[in-house]
N, CA, C and O atoms as a GROMACS GRO file, in nm:
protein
  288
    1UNK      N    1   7.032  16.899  -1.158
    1UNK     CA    2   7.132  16.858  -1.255
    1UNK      C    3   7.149  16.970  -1.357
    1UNK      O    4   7.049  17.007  -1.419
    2UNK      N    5   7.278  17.032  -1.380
    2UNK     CA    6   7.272  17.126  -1.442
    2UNK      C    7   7.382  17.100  -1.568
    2UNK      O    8   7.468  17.013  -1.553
    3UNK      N    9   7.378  17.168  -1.673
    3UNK     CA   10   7.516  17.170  -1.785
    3UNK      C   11   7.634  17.197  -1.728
    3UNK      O   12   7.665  17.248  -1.621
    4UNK      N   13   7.693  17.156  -1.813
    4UNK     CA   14   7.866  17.184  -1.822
    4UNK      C   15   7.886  17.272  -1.870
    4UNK      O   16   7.787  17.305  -1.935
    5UNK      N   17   7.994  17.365  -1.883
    5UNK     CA   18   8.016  17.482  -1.982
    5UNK      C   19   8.007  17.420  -2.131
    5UNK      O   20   7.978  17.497  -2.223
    6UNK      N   21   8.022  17.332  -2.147
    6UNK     CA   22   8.074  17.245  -2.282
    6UNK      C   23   7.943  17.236  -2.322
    6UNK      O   24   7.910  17.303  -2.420
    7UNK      N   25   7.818  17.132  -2.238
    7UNK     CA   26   7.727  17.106  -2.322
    7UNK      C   27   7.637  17.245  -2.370
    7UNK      O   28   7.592  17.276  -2.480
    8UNK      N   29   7.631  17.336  -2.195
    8UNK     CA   30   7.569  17.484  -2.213
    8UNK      C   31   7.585  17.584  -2.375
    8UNK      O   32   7.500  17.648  -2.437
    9UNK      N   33   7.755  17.557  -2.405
    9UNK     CA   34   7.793  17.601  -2.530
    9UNK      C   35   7.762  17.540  -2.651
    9UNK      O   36   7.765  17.614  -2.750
   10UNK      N   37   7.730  17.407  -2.668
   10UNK     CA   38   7.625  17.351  -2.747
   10UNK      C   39   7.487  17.344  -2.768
   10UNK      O   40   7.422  17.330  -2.872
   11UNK      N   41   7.454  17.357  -2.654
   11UNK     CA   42   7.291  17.407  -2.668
   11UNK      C   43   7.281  17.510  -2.731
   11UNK      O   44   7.217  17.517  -2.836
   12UNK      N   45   7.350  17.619  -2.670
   12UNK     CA   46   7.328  17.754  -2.725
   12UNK      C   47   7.394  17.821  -2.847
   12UNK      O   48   7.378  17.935  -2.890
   13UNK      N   49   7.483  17.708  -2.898
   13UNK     CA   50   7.508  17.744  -3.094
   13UNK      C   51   7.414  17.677  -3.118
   13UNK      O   52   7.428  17.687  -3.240
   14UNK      N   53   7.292  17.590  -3.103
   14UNK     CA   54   7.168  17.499  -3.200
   14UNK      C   55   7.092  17.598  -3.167
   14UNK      O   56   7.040  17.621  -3.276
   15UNK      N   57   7.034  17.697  -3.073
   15UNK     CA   58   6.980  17.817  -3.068
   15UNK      C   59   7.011  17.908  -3.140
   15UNK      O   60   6.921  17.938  -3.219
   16UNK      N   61   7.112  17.974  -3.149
   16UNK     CA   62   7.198  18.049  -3.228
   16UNK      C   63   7.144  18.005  -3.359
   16UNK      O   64   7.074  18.065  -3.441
   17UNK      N   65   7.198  17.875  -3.357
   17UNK     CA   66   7.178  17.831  -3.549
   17UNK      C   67   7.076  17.850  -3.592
   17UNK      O   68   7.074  17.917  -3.695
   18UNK      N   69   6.923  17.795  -3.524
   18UNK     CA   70   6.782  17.813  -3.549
   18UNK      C   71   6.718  17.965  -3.545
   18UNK      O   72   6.613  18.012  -3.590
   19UNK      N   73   6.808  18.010  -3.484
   19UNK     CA   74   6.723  18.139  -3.416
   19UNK      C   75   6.808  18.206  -3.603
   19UNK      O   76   6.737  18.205  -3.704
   20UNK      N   77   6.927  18.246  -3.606
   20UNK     CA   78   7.002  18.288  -3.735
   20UNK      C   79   6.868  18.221  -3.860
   20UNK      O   80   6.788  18.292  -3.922
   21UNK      N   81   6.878  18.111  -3.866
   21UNK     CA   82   6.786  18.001  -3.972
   21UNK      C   83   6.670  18.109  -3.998
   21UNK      O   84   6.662  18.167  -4.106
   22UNK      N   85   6.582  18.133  -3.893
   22UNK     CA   86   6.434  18.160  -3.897
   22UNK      C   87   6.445  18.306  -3.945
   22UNK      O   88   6.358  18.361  -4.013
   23UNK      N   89   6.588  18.380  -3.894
   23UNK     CA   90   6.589  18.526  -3.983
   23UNK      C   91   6.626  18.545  -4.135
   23UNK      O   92   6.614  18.648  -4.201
   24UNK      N   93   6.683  18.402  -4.184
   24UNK     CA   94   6.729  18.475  -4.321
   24UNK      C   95   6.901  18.461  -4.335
   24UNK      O   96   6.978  18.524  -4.407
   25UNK      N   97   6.925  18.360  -4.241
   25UNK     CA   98   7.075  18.301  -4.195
   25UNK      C   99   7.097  18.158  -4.253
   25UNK      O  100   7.186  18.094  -4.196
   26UNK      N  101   7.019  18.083  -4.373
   26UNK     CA  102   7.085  17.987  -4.381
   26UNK      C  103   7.214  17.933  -4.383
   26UNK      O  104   7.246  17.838  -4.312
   27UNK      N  105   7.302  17.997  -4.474
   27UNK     CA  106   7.393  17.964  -4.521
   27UNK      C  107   7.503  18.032  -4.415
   27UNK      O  108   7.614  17.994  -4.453
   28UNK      N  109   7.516  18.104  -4.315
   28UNK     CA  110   7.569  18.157  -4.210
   28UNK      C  111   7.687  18.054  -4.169
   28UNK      O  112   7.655  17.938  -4.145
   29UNK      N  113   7.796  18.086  -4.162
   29UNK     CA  114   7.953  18.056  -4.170
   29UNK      C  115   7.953  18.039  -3.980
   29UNK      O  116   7.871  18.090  -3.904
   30UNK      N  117   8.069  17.955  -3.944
   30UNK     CA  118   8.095  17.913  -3.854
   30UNK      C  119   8.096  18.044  -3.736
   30UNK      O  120   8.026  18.071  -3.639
   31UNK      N  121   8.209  18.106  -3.799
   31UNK     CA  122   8.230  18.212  -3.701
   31UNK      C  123   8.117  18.327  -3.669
   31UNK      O  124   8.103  18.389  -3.564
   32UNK      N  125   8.045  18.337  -3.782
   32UNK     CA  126   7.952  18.467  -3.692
   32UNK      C  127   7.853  18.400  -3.628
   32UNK      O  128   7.769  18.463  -3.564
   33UNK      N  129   7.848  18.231  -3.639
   33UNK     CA  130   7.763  18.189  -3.480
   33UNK      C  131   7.846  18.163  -3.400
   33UNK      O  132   7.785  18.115  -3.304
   34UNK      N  133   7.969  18.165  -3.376
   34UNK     CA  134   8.065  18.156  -3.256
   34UNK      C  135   8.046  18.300  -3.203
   34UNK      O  136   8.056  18.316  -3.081
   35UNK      N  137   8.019  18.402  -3.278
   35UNK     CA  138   8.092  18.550  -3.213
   35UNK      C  139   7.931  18.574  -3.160
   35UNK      O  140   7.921  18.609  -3.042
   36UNK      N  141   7.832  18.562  -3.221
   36UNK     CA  142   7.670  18.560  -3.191
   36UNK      C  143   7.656  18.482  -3.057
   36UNK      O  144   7.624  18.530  -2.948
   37UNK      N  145   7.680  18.378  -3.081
   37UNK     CA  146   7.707  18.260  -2.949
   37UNK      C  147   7.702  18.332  -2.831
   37UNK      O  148   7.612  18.356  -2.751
   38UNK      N  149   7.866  18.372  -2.843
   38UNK     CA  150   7.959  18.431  -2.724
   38UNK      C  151   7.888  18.610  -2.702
   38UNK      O  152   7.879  18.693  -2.611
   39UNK      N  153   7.871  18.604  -2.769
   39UNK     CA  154   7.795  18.764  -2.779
   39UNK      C  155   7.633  18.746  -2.618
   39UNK      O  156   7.619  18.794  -2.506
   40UNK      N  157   7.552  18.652  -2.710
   40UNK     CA  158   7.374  18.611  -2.604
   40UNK      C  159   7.434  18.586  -2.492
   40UNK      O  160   7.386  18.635  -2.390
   41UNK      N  161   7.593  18.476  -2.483
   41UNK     CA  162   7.603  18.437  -2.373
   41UNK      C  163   7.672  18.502  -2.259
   41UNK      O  164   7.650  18.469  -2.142
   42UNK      N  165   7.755  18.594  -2.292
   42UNK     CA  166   7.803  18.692  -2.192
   42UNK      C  167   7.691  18.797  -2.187
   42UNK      O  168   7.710  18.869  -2.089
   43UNK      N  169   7.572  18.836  -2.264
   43UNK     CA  170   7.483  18.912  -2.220
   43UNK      C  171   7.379  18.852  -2.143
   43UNK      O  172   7.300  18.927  -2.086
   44UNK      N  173   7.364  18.707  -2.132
   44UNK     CA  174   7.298  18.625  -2.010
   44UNK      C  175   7.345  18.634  -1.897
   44UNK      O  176   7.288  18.680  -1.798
   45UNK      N  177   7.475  18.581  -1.907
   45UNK     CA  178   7.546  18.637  -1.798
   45UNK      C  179   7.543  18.716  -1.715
   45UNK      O  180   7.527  18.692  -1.596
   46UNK      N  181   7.561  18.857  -1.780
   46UNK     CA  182   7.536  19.001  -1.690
   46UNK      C  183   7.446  19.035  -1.668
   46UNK      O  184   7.434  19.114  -1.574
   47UNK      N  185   7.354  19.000  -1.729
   47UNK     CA  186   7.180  18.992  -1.694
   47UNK      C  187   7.153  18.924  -1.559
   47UNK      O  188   7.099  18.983  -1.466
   48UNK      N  189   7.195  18.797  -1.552
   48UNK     CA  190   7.137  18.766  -1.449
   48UNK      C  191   7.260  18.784  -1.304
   48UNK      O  192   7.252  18.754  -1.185
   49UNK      N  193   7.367  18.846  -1.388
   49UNK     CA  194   7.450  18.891  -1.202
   49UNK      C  195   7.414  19.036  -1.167
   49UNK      O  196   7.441  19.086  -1.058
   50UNK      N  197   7.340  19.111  -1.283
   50UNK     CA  198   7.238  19.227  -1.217
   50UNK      C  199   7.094  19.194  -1.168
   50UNK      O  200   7.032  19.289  -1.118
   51UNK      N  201   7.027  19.066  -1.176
   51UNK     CA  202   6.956  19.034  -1.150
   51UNK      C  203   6.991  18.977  -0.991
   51UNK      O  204   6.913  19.007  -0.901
   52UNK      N  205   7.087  18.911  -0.969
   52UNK     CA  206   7.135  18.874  -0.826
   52UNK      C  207   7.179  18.999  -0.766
   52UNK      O  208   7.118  19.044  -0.669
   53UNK      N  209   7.273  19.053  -0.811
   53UNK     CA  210   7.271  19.182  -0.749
   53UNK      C  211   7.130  19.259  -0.692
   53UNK      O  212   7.127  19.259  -0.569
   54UNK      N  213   7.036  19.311  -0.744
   54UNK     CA  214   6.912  19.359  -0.743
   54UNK      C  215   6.849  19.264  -0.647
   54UNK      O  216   6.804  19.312  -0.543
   55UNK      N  217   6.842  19.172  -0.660
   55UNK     CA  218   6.793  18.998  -0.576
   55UNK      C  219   6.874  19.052  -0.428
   55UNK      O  220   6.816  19.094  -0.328
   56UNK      N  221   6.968  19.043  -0.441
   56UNK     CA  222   7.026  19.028  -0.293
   56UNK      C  223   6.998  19.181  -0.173
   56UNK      O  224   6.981  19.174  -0.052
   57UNK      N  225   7.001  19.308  -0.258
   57UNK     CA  226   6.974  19.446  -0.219
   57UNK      C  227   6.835  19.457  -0.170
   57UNK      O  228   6.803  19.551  -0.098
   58UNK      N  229   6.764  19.379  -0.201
   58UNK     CA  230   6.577  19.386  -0.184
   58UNK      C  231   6.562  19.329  -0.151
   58UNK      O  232   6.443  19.350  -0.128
   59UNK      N  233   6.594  19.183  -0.087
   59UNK     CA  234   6.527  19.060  -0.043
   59UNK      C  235   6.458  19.068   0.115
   59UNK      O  236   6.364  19.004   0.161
   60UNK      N  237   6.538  19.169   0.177
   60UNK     CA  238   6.477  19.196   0.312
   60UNK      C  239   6.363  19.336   0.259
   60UNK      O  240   6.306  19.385   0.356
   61UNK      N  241   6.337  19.383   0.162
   61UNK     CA  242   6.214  19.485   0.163
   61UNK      C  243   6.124  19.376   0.083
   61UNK      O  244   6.008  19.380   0.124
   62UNK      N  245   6.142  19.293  -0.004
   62UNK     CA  246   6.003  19.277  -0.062
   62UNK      C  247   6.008  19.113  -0.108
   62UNK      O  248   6.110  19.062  -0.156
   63UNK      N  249   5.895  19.046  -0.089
   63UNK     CA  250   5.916  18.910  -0.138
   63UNK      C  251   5.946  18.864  -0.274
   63UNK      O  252   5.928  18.934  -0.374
   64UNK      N  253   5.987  18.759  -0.274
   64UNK     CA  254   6.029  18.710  -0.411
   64UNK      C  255   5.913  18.699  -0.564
   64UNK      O  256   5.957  18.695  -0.679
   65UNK      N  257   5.773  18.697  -0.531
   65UNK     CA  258   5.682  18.770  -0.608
   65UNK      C  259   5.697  18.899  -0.606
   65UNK      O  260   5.700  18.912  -0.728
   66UNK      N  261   5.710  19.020  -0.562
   66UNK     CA  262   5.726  19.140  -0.565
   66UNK      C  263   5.866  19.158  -0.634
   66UNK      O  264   5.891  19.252  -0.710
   67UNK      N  265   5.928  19.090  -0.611
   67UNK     CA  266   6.087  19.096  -0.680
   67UNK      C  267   6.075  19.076  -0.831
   67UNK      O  268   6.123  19.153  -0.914
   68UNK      N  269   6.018  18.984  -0.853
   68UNK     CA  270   5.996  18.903  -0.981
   68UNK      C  271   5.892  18.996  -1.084
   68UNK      O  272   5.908  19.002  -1.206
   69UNK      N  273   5.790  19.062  -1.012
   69UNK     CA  274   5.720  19.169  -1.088
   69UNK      C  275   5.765  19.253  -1.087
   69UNK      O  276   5.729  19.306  -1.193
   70UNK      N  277   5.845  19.332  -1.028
   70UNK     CA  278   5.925  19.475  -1.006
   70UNK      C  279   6.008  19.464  -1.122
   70UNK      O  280   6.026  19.566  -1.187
   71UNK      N  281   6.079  19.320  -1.172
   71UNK     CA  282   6.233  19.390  -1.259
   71UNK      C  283   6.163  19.295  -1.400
   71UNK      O  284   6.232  19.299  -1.503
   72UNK      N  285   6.056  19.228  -1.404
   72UNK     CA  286   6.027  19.207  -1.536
   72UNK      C  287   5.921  19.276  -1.619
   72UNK      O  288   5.906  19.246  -1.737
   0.00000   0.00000   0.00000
């Protein structure tokens, strides 16, 4: 069972918000956790379609433990 884009984008502004909070972001305005938001979440993104990429190029040389230690 996985998120929706909708709830995914709510989880991850209460991250955003807490994570902002714990640096010194209380009072932090709507938009620079929308642009922060959209910022983690298109860099998740490309993270893990270079991670599938990389995943799919190696899967016949090395097992999925060897995969998993190699790129972290």
């Amino acid at each position: 069972m996985g998120f929706s884009d909708e709830q995914a984008d709510q989880v991850s502004r209460k991250v955003d918000s807490c994570m902002l909070m714990t640096m010194g972001f209380e009072s932090a305005a709507e938009v620079p956790i929308d642009v922060f938001s959209r910022l983690v979440s298109r860099h998740i993104c490309k993270l893990c379609r270079v991670l599938k990429l990389l995943t799919d190029n190696y899967k016949k040389e090395c097992s999925a433990m060897q995969l998993i230690k190699t790129f972290v």
